[in-house]
N, C-alpha and C positions, 0 to 999 in steps of 0.2 A: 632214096632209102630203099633197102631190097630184103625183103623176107627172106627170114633163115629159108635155108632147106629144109629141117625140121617140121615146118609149117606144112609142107607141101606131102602128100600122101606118098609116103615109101620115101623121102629124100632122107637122107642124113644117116642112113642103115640103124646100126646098135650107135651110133655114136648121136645122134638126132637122137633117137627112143631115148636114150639115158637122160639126154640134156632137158629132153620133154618132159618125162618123172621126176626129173630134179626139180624143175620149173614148178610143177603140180601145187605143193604147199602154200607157195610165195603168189601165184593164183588166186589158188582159195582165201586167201587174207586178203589179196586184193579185192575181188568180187565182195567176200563180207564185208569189207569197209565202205564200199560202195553203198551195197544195200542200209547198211547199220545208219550212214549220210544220208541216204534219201528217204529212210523211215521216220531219222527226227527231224528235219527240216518240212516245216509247214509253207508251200511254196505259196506266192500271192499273186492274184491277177494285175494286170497293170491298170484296168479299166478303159483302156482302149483294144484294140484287135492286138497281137504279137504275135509273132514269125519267127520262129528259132531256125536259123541255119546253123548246122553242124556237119560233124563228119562221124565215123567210127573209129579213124587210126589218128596218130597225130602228127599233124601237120601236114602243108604242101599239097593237100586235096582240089583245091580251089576255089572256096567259099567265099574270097576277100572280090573275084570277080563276080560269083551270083548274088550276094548282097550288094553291086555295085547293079546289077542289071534290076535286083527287084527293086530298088529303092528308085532308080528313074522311072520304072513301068507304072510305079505306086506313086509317084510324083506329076506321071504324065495325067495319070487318073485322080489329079489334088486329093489324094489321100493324108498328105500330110506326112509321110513317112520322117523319122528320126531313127538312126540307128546308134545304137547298145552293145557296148564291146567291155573289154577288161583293161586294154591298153597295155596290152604284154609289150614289155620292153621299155615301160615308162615309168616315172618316178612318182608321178600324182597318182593318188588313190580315189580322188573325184567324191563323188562327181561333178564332171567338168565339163561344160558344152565345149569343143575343141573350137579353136581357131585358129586356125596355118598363121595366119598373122601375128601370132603372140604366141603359140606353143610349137615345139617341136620335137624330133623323134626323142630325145631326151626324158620329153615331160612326157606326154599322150601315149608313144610308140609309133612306128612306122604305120602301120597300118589305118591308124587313127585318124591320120593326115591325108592318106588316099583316101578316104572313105568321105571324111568332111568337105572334099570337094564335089559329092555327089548328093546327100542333102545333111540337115543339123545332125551331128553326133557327139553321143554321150560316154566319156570314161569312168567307169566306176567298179572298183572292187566288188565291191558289192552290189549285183545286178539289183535287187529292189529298189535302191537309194537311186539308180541311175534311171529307171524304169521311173519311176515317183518325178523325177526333174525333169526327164523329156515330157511328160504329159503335164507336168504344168506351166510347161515353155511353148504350148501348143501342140503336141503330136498329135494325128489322128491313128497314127497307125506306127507301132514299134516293131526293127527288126531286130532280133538279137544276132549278132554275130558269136560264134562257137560259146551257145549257151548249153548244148545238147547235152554236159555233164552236168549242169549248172542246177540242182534242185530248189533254188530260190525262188524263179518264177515257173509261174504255170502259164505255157502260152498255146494259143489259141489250135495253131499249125506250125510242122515242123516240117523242113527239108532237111534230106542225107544227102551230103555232097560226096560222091564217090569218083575216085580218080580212076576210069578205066585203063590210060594208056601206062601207068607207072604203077608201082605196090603191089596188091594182090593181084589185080587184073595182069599188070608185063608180059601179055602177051601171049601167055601161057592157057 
Protein backbone atom coordinates (compact mmCIF):
# COMPACT_ATOMS: atom_id res chain seq x y z
CA UNK A 1 0.00 0.00 0.00
CA UNK A 2 1.54 3.57 -0.93
CA UNK A 3 0.44 6.91 0.45
CA UNK A 4 -1.18 9.39 -1.75
CA UNK A 5 1.23 12.04 -2.84
CA UNK A 6 -1.06 14.41 -1.28
CA UNK A 7 0.10 13.02 2.04
CA UNK A 8 3.52 14.08 1.36
CA UNK A 9 4.49 18.01 1.92
CA UNK A 10 4.22 19.74 -1.57
CA UNK A 11 3.17 16.45 -3.52
CA UNK A 12 0.13 16.39 -5.46
CA UNK A 13 0.47 20.46 -6.41
CA UNK A 14 -3.43 22.08 -6.64
CA UNK A 15 -4.69 18.82 -7.62
CA UNK A 16 -3.48 17.04 -3.94
CA UNK A 17 -4.46 20.47 -2.11
CA UNK A 18 -7.95 20.12 -3.51
CA UNK A 19 -8.29 16.31 -2.86
CA UNK A 20 -7.03 17.21 0.76
CA UNK A 21 -9.93 20.04 1.43
CA UNK A 22 -12.29 17.74 -0.16
CA UNK A 23 -11.13 15.11 2.33
CA UNK A 24 -11.23 17.68 5.37
CA UNK A 25 -15.32 17.18 6.25
CA UNK A 26 -15.32 13.25 5.82
CA UNK A 27 -12.09 13.72 8.43
CA UNK A 28 -13.78 15.65 10.85
CA UNK A 29 -16.76 13.07 11.12
CA UNK A 30 -14.47 10.51 11.30
CA UNK A 31 -12.20 11.70 14.29
CA UNK A 32 -15.81 12.93 16.06
CA UNK A 33 -17.11 9.48 15.77
CA UNK A 34 -14.06 8.20 17.13
CA UNK A 35 -14.06 10.48 19.94
CA UNK A 36 -18.07 10.29 20.47
CA UNK A 37 -16.98 5.83 20.61
CA UNK A 38 -14.56 6.34 23.11
CA UNK A 39 -16.26 8.88 25.42
CA UNK A 40 -19.38 6.29 25.95
CA UNK A 41 -17.62 3.20 25.99
CA UNK A 42 -16.58 2.51 29.80
CA UNK A 43 -13.49 0.36 29.05
CA UNK A 44 -12.70 -2.75 31.78
CA UNK A 45 -9.74 -4.06 33.06
CA UNK A 46 -9.13 -7.77 32.52
CA UNK A 47 -7.77 -8.35 36.07
CA UNK A 48 -4.71 -9.75 34.98
CA UNK A 49 -1.53 -7.64 33.30
CA UNK A 50 -2.76 -6.82 29.24
CA UNK A 51 -0.54 -5.75 26.28
CA UNK A 52 -2.22 -4.16 23.43
CA UNK A 53 -0.29 -4.37 20.26
CA UNK A 54 -1.36 -2.15 17.54
CA UNK A 55 -0.50 -0.15 14.73
CA UNK A 56 -1.73 3.58 13.38
CA UNK A 57 -2.48 2.59 9.59
CA UNK A 58 -4.18 -0.38 8.56
CA UNK A 59 -2.89 -3.40 7.94
CA UNK A 60 0.42 -5.25 6.95
CA UNK A 61 2.44 -3.33 9.84
CA UNK A 62 3.64 -6.42 11.38
CA UNK A 63 2.06 -7.04 14.64
CA UNK A 64 0.84 -10.73 13.95
CA UNK A 65 4.93 -11.43 14.22
CA UNK A 66 5.63 -9.23 17.52
CA UNK A 67 2.71 -10.75 19.33
CA UNK A 68 4.27 -14.13 18.16
CA UNK A 69 7.66 -12.99 19.72
CA UNK A 70 6.02 -11.49 22.99
CA UNK A 71 3.83 -14.37 23.65
CA UNK A 72 7.05 -16.89 23.69
CA UNK A 73 9.25 -14.21 25.78
CA UNK A 74 6.11 -14.13 28.09
CA UNK A 75 5.83 -17.94 27.90
CA UNK A 76 9.51 -18.38 28.32
CA UNK A 77 9.11 -16.26 31.67
CA UNK A 78 5.70 -18.75 32.72
CA UNK A 79 3.70 -15.71 32.56
CA UNK A 80 0.89 -17.59 31.25
CA UNK A 81 0.31 -15.48 28.19
CA UNK A 82 -3.15 -16.09 26.09
CA UNK A 83 -3.68 -14.01 23.30
CA UNK A 84 -7.06 -11.82 22.19
CA UNK A 85 -7.75 -11.12 18.60
CA UNK A 86 -11.27 -10.42 16.79
CA UNK A 87 -10.73 -13.07 14.19
CA UNK A 88 -10.99 -10.91 11.14
CA UNK A 89 -11.94 -13.12 8.35
CA UNK A 90 -13.89 -15.64 10.49
CA UNK A 91 -17.32 -16.56 11.02
CA UNK A 92 -17.49 -17.28 14.87
CA UNK A 93 -18.15 -14.27 17.03
CA UNK A 94 -16.64 -16.37 20.15
CA UNK A 95 -15.55 -16.26 22.29
CA UNK A 96 -13.76 -19.26 21.28
CA UNK A 97 -10.28 -20.74 22.57
CA UNK A 98 -9.01 -21.60 18.79
CA UNK A 99 -7.95 -25.02 18.17
CA UNK A 100 -6.12 -25.77 14.69
CA UNK A 101 -7.48 -29.15 15.18
CA UNK A 102 -11.20 -28.35 14.98
CA UNK A 103 -11.24 -24.68 13.67
CA UNK A 104 -10.05 -23.26 10.60
CA UNK A 105 -9.46 -20.06 8.67
CA UNK A 106 -13.20 -20.20 7.89
CA UNK A 107 -14.22 -20.18 11.52
CA UNK A 108 -11.36 -18.12 13.64
CA UNK A 109 -9.37 -16.44 10.54
CA UNK A 110 -6.11 -16.80 9.26
CA UNK A 111 -4.29 -15.37 11.77
CA UNK A 112 -5.92 -16.90 14.60
CA UNK A 113 -4.43 -20.15 13.63
CA UNK A 114 -0.73 -18.88 13.54
CA UNK A 115 -1.01 -17.35 16.55
CA UNK A 116 -2.51 -20.54 18.51
CA UNK A 117 0.44 -22.29 17.73
CA UNK A 118 2.37 -19.99 19.85
CA UNK A 119 0.30 -20.04 23.12
CA UNK A 120 -3.82 -20.36 24.11
CA UNK A 121 -5.95 -17.95 21.95
CA UNK A 122 -9.04 -16.32 22.12
CA UNK A 123 -11.69 -15.11 19.31
CA UNK A 124 -14.17 -12.77 20.24
CA UNK A 125 -16.02 -9.77 18.86
CA UNK A 126 -16.24 -8.55 21.64
CA UNK A 127 -12.87 -7.89 23.40
CA UNK A 128 -14.29 -8.04 27.12
CA UNK A 129 -16.17 -11.48 26.57
CA UNK A 130 -12.77 -12.77 25.13
CA UNK A 131 -10.67 -10.95 27.93
CA UNK A 132 -13.27 -12.53 30.69
CA UNK A 133 -12.63 -16.28 29.14
CA UNK A 134 -8.89 -16.35 28.81
CA UNK A 135 -8.48 -15.33 32.41
CA UNK A 136 -10.80 -17.91 33.53
CA UNK A 137 -9.04 -20.50 31.37
CA UNK A 138 -6.00 -19.56 33.21
CA UNK A 139 -4.08 -16.62 31.71
CA UNK A 140 -1.75 -14.85 33.64
CA UNK A 141 -0.94 -12.35 31.37
CA UNK A 142 -3.22 -11.07 27.96
CA UNK A 143 -2.01 -9.97 24.68
CA UNK A 144 -4.39 -8.18 22.79
CA UNK A 145 -3.64 -8.27 19.07
CA UNK A 146 -4.81 -4.99 16.98
CA UNK A 147 -6.91 -3.81 20.11
CA UNK A 148 -5.26 -0.11 19.76
CA UNK A 149 -8.97 1.28 18.36
CA UNK A 150 -10.71 -1.19 20.56
CA UNK A 151 -12.27 1.16 23.55
CA UNK A 152 -13.59 -1.92 25.55
CA UNK A 153 -10.54 -2.69 27.34
CA UNK A 154 -8.18 -0.67 29.31
CA UNK A 155 -4.85 -2.43 29.11
CA UNK A 156 -2.05 -2.14 31.06
CA UNK A 157 0.70 -1.29 28.05
CA UNK A 158 0.52 -0.62 24.63
CA UNK A 159 3.03 -1.28 21.74
CA UNK A 160 2.93 0.71 18.18
CA UNK A 161 3.87 -1.47 15.47
CA UNK A 162 5.24 0.71 12.82
CA UNK A 163 6.42 -0.50 9.36
CA UNK A 164 9.51 1.50 8.58
CA UNK A 165 10.61 -0.11 5.29
CA UNK A 166 6.97 0.16 3.49
CA UNK A 167 4.05 3.17 4.06
CA UNK A 168 4.92 6.23 5.46
CA UNK A 169 8.54 5.50 6.23
CA UNK A 170 9.30 4.02 1.93
CA UNK A 171 12.25 5.26 2.15
CA UNK A 172 11.59 8.53 1.71
Amino acid sequence: MKAPDFWRAGGGGAVGRAASLALLPAAAAFDLAGRLRRARTRGVRAGVPMLCVGNLVAGGSGKTPVVLSLARAAAARQLRPHLLLRGYGGRLAGPVRVDPGRHDAGDVGDEALLLARAAPTWVARRRASGAAAAVAAGAGLIILDDGFQNPSLVPDKAVIVVDAVSGFGNGR
